[in-house]
C-alpha positions in Angstrom: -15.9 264.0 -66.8 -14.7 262.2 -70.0 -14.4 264.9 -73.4 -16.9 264.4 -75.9 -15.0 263.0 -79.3 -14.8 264.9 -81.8 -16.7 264.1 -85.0 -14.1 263.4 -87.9 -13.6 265.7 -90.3 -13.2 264.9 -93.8 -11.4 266.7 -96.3 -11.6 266.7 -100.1 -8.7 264.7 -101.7 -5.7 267.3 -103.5 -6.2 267.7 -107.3 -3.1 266.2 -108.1 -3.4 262.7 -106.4 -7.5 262.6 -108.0 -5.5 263.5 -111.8 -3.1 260.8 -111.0 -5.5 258.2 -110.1 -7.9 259.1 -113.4 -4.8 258.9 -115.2 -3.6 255.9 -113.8 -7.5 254.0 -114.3 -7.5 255.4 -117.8 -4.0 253.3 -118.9 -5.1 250.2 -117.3 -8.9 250.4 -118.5 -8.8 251.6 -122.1 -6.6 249.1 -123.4 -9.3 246.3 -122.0 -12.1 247.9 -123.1 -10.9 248.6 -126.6 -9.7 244.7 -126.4 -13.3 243.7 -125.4 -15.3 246.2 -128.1 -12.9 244.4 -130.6 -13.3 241.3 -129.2 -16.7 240.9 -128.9 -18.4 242.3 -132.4 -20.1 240.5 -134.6 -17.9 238.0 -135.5 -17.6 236.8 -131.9 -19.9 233.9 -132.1 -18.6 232.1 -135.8 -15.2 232.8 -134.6 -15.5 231.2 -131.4 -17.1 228.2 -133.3 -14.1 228.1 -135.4 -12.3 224.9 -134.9 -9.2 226.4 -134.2 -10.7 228.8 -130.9 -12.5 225.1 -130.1 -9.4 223.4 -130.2 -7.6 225.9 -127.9 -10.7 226.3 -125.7 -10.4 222.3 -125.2 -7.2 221.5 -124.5 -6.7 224.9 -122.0 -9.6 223.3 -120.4 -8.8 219.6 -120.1 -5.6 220.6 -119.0 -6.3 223.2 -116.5 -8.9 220.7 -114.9 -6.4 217.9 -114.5 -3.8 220.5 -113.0 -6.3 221.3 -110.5 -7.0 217.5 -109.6 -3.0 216.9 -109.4 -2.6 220.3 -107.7 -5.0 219.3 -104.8 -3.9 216.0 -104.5 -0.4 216.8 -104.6 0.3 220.1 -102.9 -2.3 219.6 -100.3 -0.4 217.3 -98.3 2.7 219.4 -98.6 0.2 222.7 -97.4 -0.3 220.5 -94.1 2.9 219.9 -93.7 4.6 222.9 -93.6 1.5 224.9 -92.2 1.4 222.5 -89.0 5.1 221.4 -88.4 8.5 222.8 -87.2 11.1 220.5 -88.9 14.9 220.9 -89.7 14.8 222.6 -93.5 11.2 223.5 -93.4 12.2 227.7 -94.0 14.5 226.6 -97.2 11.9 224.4 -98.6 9.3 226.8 -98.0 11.4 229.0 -100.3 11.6 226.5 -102.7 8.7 225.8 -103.2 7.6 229.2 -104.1 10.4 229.7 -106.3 8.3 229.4 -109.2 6.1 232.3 -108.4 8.9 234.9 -109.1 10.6 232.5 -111.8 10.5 233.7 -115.2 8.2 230.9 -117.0 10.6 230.8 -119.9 13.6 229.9 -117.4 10.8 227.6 -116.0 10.2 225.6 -118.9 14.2 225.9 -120.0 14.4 223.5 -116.5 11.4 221.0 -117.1 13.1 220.5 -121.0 16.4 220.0 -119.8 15.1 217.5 -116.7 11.9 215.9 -118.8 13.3 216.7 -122.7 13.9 213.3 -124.7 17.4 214.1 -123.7 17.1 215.4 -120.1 18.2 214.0 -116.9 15.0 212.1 -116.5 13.8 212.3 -119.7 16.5 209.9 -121.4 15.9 207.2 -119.6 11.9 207.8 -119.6 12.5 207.6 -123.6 14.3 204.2 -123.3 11.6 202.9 -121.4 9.0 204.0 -124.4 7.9 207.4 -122.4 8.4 210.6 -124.1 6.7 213.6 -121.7 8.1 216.8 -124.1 6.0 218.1 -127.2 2.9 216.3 -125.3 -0.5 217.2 -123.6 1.3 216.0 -120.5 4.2 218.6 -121.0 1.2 221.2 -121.1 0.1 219.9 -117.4 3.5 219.8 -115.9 4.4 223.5 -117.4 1.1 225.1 -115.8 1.1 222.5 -112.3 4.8 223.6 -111.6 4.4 227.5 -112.6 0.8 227.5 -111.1 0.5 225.1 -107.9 2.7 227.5 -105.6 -0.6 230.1 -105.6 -2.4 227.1 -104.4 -0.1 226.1 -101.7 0.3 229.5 -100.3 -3.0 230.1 -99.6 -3.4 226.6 -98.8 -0.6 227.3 -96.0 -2.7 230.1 -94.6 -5.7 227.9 -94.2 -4.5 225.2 -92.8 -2.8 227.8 -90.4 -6.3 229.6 -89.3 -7.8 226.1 -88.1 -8.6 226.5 -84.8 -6.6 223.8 -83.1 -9.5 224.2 -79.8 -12.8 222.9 -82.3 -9.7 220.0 -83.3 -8.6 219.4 -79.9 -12.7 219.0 -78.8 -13.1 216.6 -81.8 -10.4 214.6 -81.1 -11.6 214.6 -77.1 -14.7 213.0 -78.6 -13.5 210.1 -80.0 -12.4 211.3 -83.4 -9.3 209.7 -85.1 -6.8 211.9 -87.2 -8.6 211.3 -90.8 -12.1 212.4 -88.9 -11.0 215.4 -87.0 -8.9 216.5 -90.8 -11.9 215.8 -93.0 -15.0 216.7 -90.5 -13.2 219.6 -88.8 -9.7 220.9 -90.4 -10.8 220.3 -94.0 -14.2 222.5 -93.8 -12.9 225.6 -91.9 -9.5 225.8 -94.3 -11.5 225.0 -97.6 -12.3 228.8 -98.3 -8.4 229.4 -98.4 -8.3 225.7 -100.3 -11.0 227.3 -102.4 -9.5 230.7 -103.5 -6.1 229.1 -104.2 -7.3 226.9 -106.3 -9.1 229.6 -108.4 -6.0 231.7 -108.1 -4.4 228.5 -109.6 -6.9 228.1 -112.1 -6.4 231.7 -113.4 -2.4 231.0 -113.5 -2.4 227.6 -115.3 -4.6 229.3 -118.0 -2.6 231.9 -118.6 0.6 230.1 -118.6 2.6 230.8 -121.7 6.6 230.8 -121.6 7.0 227.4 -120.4 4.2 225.8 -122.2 5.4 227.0 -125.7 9.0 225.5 -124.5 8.4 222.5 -123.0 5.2 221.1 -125.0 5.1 223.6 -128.2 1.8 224.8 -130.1 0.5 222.0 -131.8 -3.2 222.5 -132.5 -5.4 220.0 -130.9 -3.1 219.1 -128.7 -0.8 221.1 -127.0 -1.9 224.5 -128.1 -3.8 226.0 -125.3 -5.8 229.5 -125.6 -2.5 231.9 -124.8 -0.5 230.2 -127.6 -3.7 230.1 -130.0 -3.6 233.8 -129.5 0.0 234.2 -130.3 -0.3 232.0 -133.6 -3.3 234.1 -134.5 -1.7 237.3 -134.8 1.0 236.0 -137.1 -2.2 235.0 -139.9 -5.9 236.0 -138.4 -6.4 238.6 -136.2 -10.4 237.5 -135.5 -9.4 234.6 -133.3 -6.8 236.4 -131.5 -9.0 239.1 -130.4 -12.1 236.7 -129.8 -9.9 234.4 -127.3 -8.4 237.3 -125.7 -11.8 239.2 -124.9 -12.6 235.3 -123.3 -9.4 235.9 -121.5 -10.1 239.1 -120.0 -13.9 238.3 -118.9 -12.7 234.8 -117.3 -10.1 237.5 -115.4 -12.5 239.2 -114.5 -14.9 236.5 -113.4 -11.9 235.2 -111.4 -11.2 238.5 -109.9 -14.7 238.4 -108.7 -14.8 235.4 -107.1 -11.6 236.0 -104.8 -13.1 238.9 -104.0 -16.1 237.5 -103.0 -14.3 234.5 -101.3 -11.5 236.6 -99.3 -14.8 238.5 -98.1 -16.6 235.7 -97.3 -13.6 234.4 -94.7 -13.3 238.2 -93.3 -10.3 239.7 -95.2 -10.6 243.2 -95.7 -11.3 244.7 -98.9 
């Protein structure tokens, strides 16, 4: 005769782990919400009309969108690769490729100046040839693509990984050529990892700072995206600093929300 479980009991956490935790919440949430009741008075909506905060709101968003096309046309390939195939190398460029992640985005855009720069390894003789990348909007893409596409390629990794080679194998048993079975079969069940890197990439490339200001500068209008905006506010006029960061911090929120709600979605636990 088997012995009836035993209902759990549950005990009331210890004081001092509860204080900790309050104290903890407090130093990470009053410095946002004071940002967001400064941010968001009532000079929220002239300021963010202002055509400097339109500027910055412009190019982070032209830029950021063509670092997601490149990103997804780029990396993806690169995700399949190393997510399907054993290959002599693959461990050390697997490492390499997420090298940016823990790089220091100053030292990051130290490297793209001294390989892109008008007088960098390839930047010399992409000068001669009439091509100057540095101090441009395309400097501004290549700063957040190379500190920003490794988020999308590691997730990327994973979902191309959790494709169930079975529902592949029975597609390809049907007929199916290699571009049907990726795009009717591979492509659908990874795209919620495809989907959360991207925003994960999103989030990064708009934040980007260090190597931006390095490789491509602040020029307003052109290379000065919201992060630098902020900085150059705070040396003159505080009101557009603290409108574009209170944008900042609900867009990280909004992001937050949505991997949440997309890591649920493919059955991660909270």
């Amino acid at each position: 005769m088997s012995t009836p479980a035993r209902p759990s009991v549950r005990h009331a956490p210890h004081a001092l782990p509860v204080l900790l935790s309050v104290l903890m919440a407090a130093f990470l949430l009053t410095p946002t919400l004071v940002l967001l009741h400064a941010g968001l008075g009532p000079r929220f909506v002239p300021t963010l009309q202002s055509p400097a905060v339109q500027d910055a709101l412009r190019v982070s968003l032209v830029t950021t969108g063509v670092t997601l096309l490149l990103t997804v046309l780029l990396v993806t390939p690169v995700a399949y690769l190393l997510a399907r195939f054993r290959f002599p190398g693959r461990t050390l460029l697997d490492t390499l490729l997420d090298l940016p992640i823990v790089l220091p985005p100053v030292v990051a855009g130290v490297g793209l100046l001294l390989t892109f720069g008008r007088t960098g390894l390839l930047g010399a003789p992409l000068h001669l040839a009439g091509v100057d990348l540095a101090f441009s909007p395309a400097a501004v893409v290549m700063a957040q693509l190379f500190t920003s596409a490794p988020f999308y390629l590691r997730t990327a990794k994973a979902g191309f990984g959790a494709v169930d080679r079975d529902a592949e194998g029975a597609a390809r048993t049907d007929g199916a050529d290699g571009w049907a079975v990726f795009r009717l079969i591979t492509w659908p069940l990874a795209f919620p990892f495809l989907l959360e890197g991207l925003v994960l990439t999103w989030a990064r490339a708009l934040g980007e700072f260090g190597a931006t200001v390095l490789f491509a500068g602040s020029l307003q209008g052109r290379t000065r995206t919201v992060t630098l905006a902020i900085y150059s506010a705070l040396e003159s006029d505080l009101a557009p600093a603290l409108v574009l960061s209170a944008v900042m911090v609900l867009l990280s929120f909004t992001v937050l929300v949505t991997v949440r709600l997309l890591a649920a979605r493919r059955g991660d636990p909270d």
